[in-house]
C-alpha positions as CSV (number, residue, x, y, z in Angstrom):
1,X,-57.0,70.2,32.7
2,X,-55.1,67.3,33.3
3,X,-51.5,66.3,31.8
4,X,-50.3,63.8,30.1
5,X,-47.0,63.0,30.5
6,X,-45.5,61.6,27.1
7,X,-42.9,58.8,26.7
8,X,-40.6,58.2,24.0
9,X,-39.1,55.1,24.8
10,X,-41.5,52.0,23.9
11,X,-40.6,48.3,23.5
12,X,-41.1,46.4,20.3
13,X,-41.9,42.9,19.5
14,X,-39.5,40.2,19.6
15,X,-37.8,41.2,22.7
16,X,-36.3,44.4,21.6
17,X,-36.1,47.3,23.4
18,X,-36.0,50.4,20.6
19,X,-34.4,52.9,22.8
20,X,-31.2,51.3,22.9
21,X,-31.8,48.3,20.8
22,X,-31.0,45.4,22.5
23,X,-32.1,42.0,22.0
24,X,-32.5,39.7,25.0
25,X,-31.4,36.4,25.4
26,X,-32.8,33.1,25.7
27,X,-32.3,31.9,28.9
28,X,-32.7,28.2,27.2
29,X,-30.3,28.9,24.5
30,X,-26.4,27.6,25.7
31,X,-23.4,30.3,26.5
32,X,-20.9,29.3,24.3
33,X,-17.7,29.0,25.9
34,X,-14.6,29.9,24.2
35,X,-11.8,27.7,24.3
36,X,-9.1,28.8,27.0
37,X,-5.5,28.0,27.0
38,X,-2.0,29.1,28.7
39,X,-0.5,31.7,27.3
40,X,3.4,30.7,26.7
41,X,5.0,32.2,29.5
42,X,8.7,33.4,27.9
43,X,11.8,31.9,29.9
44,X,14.7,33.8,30.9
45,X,17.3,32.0,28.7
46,X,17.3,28.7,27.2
47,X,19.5,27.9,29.7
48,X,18.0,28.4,32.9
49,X,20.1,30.2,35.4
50,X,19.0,31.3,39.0
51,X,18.2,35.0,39.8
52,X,20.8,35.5,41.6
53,X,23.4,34.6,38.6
54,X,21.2,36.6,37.0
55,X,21.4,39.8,39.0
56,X,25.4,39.1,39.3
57,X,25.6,38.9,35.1
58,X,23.7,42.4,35.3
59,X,25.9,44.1,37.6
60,X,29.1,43.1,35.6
61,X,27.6,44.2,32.7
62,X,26.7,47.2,34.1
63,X,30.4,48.2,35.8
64,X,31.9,47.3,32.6
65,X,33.6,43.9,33.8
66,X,31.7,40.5,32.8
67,X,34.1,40.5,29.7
68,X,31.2,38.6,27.8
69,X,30.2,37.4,24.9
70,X,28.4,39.5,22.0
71,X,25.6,36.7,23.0
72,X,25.6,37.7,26.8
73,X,25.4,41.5,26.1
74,X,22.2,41.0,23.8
75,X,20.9,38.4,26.6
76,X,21.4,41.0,29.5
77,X,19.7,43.9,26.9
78,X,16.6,41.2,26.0
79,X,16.0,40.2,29.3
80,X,16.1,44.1,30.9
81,X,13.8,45.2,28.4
82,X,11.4,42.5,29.0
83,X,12.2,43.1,32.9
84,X,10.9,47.2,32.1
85,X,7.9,46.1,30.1
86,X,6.4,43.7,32.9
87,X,6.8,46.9,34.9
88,X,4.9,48.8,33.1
89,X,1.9,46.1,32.2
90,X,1.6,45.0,35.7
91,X,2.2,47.7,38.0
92,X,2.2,51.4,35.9
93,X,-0.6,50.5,33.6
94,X,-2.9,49.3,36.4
95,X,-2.2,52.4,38.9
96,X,-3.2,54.9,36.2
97,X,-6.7,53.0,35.0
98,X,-7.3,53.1,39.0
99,X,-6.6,56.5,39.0
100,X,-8.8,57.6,36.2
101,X,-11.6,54.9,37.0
102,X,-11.6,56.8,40.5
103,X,-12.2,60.3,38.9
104,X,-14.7,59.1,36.6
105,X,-16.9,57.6,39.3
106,X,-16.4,60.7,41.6
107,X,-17.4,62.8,38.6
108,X,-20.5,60.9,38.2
109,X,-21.4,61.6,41.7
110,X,-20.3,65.3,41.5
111,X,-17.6,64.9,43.3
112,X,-14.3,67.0,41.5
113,X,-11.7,65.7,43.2
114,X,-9.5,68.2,42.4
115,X,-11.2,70.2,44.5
116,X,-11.7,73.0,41.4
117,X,-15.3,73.4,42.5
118,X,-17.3,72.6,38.9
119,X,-17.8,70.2,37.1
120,X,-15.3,68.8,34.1
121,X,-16.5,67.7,31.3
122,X,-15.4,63.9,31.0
123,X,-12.8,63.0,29.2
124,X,-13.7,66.0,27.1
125,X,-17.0,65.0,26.4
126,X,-20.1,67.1,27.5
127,X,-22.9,65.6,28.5
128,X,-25.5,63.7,26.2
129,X,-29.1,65.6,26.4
130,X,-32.4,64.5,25.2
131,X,-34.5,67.1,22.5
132,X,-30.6,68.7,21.0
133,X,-32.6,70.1,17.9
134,X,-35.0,73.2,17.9
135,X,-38.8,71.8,18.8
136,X,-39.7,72.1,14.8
137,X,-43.1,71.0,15.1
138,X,-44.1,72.5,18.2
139,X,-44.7,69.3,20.6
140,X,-43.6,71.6,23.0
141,X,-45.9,74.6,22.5
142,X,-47.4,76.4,25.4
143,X,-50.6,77.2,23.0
144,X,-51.3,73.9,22.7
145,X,-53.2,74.3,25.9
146,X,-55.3,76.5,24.4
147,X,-56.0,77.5,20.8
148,X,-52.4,76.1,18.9
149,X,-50.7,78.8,17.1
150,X,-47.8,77.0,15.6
151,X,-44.1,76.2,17.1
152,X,-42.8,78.9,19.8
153,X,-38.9,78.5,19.1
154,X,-37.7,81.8,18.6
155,X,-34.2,83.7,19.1
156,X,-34.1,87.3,19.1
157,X,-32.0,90.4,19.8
158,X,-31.3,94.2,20.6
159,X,-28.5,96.1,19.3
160,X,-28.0,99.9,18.9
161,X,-26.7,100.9,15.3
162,X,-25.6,103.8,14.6
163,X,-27.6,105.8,16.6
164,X,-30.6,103.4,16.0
165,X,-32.1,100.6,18.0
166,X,-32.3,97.6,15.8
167,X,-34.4,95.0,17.4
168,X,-34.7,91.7,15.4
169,X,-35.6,87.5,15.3
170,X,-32.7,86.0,13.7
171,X,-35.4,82.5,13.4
172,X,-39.0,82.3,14.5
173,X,-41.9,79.6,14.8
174,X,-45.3,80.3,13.2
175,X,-46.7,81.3,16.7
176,X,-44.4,84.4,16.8
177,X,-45.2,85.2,13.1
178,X,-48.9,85.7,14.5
179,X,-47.9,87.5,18.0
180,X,-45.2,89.8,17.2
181,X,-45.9,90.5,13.5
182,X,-44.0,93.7,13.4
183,X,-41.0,92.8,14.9
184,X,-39.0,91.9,11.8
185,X,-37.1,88.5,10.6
186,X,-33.2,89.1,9.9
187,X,-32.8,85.5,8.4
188,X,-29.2,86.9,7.4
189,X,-28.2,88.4,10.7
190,X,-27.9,91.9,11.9
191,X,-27.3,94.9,9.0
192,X,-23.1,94.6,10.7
193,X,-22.5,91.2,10.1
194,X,-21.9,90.5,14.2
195,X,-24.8,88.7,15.1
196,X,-25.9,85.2,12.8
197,X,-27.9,81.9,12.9
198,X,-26.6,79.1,11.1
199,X,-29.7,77.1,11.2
200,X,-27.1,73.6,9.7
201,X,-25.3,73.4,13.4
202,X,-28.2,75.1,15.3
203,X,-25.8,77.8,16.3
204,X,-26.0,81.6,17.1
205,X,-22.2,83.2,15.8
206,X,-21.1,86.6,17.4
207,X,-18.0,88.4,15.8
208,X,-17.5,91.7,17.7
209,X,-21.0,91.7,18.7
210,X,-22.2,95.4,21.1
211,X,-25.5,94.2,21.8
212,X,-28.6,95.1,24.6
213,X,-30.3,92.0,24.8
214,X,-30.4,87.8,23.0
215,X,-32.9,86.2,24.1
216,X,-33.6,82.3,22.9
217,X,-36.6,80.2,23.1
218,X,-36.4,76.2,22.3
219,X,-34.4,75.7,20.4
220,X,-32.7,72.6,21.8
221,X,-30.0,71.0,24.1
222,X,-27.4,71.1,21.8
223,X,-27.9,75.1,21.1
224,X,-24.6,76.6,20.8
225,X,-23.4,80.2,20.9
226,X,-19.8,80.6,19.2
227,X,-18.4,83.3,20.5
228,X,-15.2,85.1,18.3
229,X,-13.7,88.2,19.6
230,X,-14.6,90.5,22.2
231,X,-18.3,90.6,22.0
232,X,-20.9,93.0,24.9
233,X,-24.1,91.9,26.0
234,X,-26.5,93.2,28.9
235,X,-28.6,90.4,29.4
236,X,-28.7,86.4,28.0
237,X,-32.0,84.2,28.5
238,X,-32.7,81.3,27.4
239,X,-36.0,79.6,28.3
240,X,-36.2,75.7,28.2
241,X,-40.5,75.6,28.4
242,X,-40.0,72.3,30.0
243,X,-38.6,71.3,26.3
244,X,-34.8,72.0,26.7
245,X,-33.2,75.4,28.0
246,X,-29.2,74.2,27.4
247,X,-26.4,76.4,25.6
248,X,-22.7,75.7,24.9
249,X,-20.3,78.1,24.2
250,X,-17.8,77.5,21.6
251,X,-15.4,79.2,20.1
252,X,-11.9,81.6,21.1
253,X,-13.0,84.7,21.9
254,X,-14.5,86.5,24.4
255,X,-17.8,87.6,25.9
256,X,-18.6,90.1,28.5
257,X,-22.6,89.9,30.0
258,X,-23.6,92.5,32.2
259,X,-22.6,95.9,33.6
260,X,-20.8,97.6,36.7
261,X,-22.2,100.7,37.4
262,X,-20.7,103.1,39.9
263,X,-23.6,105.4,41.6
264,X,-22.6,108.7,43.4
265,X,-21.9,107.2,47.0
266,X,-19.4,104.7,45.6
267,X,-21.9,102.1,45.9
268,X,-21.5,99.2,43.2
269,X,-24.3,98.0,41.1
270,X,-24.8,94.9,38.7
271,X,-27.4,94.9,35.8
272,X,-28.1,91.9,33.6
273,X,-26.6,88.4,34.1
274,X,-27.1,85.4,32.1
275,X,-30.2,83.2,33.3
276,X,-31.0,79.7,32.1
277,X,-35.0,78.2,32.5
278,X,-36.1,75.0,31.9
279,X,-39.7,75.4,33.2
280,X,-41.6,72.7,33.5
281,X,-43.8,72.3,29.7
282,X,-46.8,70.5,28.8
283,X,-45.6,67.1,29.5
284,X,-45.5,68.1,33.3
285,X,-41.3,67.7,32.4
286,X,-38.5,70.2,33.5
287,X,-36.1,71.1,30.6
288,X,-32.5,69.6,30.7
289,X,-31.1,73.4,31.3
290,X,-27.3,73.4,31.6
291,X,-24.5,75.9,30.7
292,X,-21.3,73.8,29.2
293,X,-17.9,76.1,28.2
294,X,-15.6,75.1,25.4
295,X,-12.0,75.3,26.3
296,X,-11.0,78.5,24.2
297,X,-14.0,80.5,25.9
298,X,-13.7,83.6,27.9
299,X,-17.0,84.4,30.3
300,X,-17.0,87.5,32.3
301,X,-20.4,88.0,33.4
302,X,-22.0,90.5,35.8
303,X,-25.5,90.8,37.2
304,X,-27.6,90.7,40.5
305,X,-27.1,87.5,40.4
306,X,-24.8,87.0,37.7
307,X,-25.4,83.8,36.9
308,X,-28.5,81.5,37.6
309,X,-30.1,78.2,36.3
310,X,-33.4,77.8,37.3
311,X,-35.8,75.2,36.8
312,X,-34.0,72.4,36.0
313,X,-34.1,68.8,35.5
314,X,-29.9,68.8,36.1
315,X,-28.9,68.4,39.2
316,X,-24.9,69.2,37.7
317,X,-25.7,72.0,35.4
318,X,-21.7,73.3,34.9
319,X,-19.8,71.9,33.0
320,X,-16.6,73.1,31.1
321,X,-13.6,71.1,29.3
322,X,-10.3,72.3,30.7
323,X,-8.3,74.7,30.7
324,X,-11.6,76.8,31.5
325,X,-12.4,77.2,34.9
326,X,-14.6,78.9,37.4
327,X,-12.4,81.9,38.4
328,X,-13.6,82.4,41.9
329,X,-17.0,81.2,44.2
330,X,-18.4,77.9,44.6
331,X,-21.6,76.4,43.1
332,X,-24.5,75.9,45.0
333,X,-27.2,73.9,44.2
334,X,-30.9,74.0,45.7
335,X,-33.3,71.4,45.2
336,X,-37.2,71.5,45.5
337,X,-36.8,68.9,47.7
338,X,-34.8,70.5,49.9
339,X,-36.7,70.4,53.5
340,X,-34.6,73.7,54.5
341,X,-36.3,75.7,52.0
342,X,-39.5,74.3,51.9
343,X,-40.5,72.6,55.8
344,X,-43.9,71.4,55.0
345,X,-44.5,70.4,51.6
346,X,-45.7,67.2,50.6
347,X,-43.0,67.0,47.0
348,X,-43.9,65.5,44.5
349,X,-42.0,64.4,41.4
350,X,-40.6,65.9,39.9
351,X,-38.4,67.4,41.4
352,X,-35.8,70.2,39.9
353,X,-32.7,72.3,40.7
354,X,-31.4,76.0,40.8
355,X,-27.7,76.3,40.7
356,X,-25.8,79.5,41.5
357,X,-22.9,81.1,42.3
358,X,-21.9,82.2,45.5
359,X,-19.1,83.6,47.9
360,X,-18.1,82.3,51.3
361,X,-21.3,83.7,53.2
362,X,-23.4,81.9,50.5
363,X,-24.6,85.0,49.2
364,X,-24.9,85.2,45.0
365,X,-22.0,86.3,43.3
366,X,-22.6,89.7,41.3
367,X,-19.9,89.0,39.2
368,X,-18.3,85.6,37.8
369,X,-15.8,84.7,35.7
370,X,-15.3,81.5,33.2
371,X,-11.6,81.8,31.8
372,X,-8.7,79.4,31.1
């Protein structure tokens, strides 16, 4: 069956482009041209003196001994004060917009150059994704292949209670409501209070939450988890079904995914891990997967690999807003493209990443740490 690949930017009538709507200009119409004068540059005195009188007026002001006027002493004040300000419009100001015009344009190009091995959110702004709500109406859904069923967005989770096992969606499309009827709906969150949806800011809220498993399903780029105390998770995945795949963590607190395990001969072992997929959907698009870390967040995550984005239409899928940082490791990022790991293909667009988390050999980290 063949796939159609579906665009949401189109261009209107009358030159207007309704993505970003902009109208053209005429090339025939005239520029107008604003009127330009010089500015008054601002003299020294009224009374023009050289620079050298100038600088000798200074110094005996400074040492206590020009025995001047009240006049002179507010002249020698004026004229150091507008000596300071030209200072600082033409030589301080312009050295620190070069400086942050050069990390913004190494950002862009992934380059941190403080060498802190992530990315930082720009000027405390994460990035802008496409499809940031839930897909409501199931543009997105797999079974639209098929036989439609009804939108796929789900999120859903494990949690032992009290010597029970409490397994729950916290929100569901109509396609789950036909194949998982029995698993039930908590539309209020889990029987303790520690696990929510708050459907208004599309985000998941966990207060103390001891859970086994929270798995998500489309339900946008701008999908946010707040996390608020110490919360315990084994596992995290979020699938993107070429749609989105993104999550941001919010919030002060702190959340541990994964386990350590010790077996008998001392040998360490890692279970769960947080994993992001965009997949590629229906459209024959990869999501926009990408994990981004407030700055009051703690991540300590373990797994085999710990962390992984796979699937991906981000080539930078890290980002945090500082003073969160990658503890230790470096991100590594593989491309589709990549000849290394695949010789003899002929690609084809498009392409997508997986980013992970490794040590010095290269080899994934089993346990990784986002912190301030």
């Amino acid at each position: 069956m063949a796939l159609f690949k579906f665009s949401r930017r189109r261009t209107g009538g009358n030159g207007v482009d309704s993505a970003y709507d902009t109208v053209r200009m005429n090339m025939e119409d005239p520029v107008p041209v604003e009127e330009m004068r010089v500015a008054e540059e601002p003299s020294i005195r009224d009374e023009q003196i050289s620079r050298d009188e100038f600088n000798e007026h200074v110094s005996a002001f400074e040492e206590g001994t020009s025995g001047g006027s009240s006049r002179e002493t507010e002249y020698v004040d004026e004229t150091l004060e507008r000596r300071h300000e030209r200072i600082k419009k033409n030589i301080l100001r312009p050295i620190a917009a070069t400086i942050l015009g050069v990390t913004t344009i190494l950002a862009s190009f992934s380059v941190d150059p403080l060498g802190r091995d992530f990315l930082v959110a720009g000027l405390g702004v994460f990035p802008s994704l496409p499809n940031p709500d839930p897909d409501w109406d199931g543009e997105y859904a797999w079974s639209r292949m098929d036989q439609y069923l009804g939108p796929e967005y789900y999120i859903r989770y494990s949690q032992h209670l009290e010597g029970s096992y409490d397994h729950a969606f916290l929100i569901r499309g109509g396609a789950w409501e036909l194949l998982e009827p029995d698993v039930p709906l908590r539309e209020n969150g889990s029987a303790d209070g520690s696990i929510r949806y708050d459907r208004s800011s599309n985000t998941l809220i966990l207060t103390d939450f001891d859970g086994s498993i929270i798995e998500v399903n489309e339900m946008g780029n701008a999908f946010k988890i707040e996390v608020n105390g110490e919360n315990t998770v084994e596992f995290i995945q979020i699938y993107g079904a070429g749609y989105s795949g993104s999550v941001t963590f919010t919030g002060n607190g702190k959340l541990t995914i994964g386990t350590k395990n010790i077996v008998l001969d001392g040998e360490d072992t890692y279970e769960g891990g947080l994993r992001l997929l965009g997949e590629m959907g229906i459209t024959n698009e990869y999501g926009s997967a990408c994990v981004m870390i407030d700055s009051g967040v703690t991540l300590d995550i373990y797994g085999t690999p710990a962390f992984a984005i796979a699937e991906t239409a981000m080539k930078d899928a890290i980002y945090c807003k500082s003073p969160v940082k990658l503890q230790e490791g470096t991100i590594n990022i593989l491309s589709s493209r990549d000849p290394e790991e695949h010789p003899d293909e002929d690609y084809q667009d498009p392409v997508s990443y997986y980013t992970e988390i490794v040590d010095e050999e290269g080899n994934p980290l089993n346990h990784v740490i986002f912190a301030p």
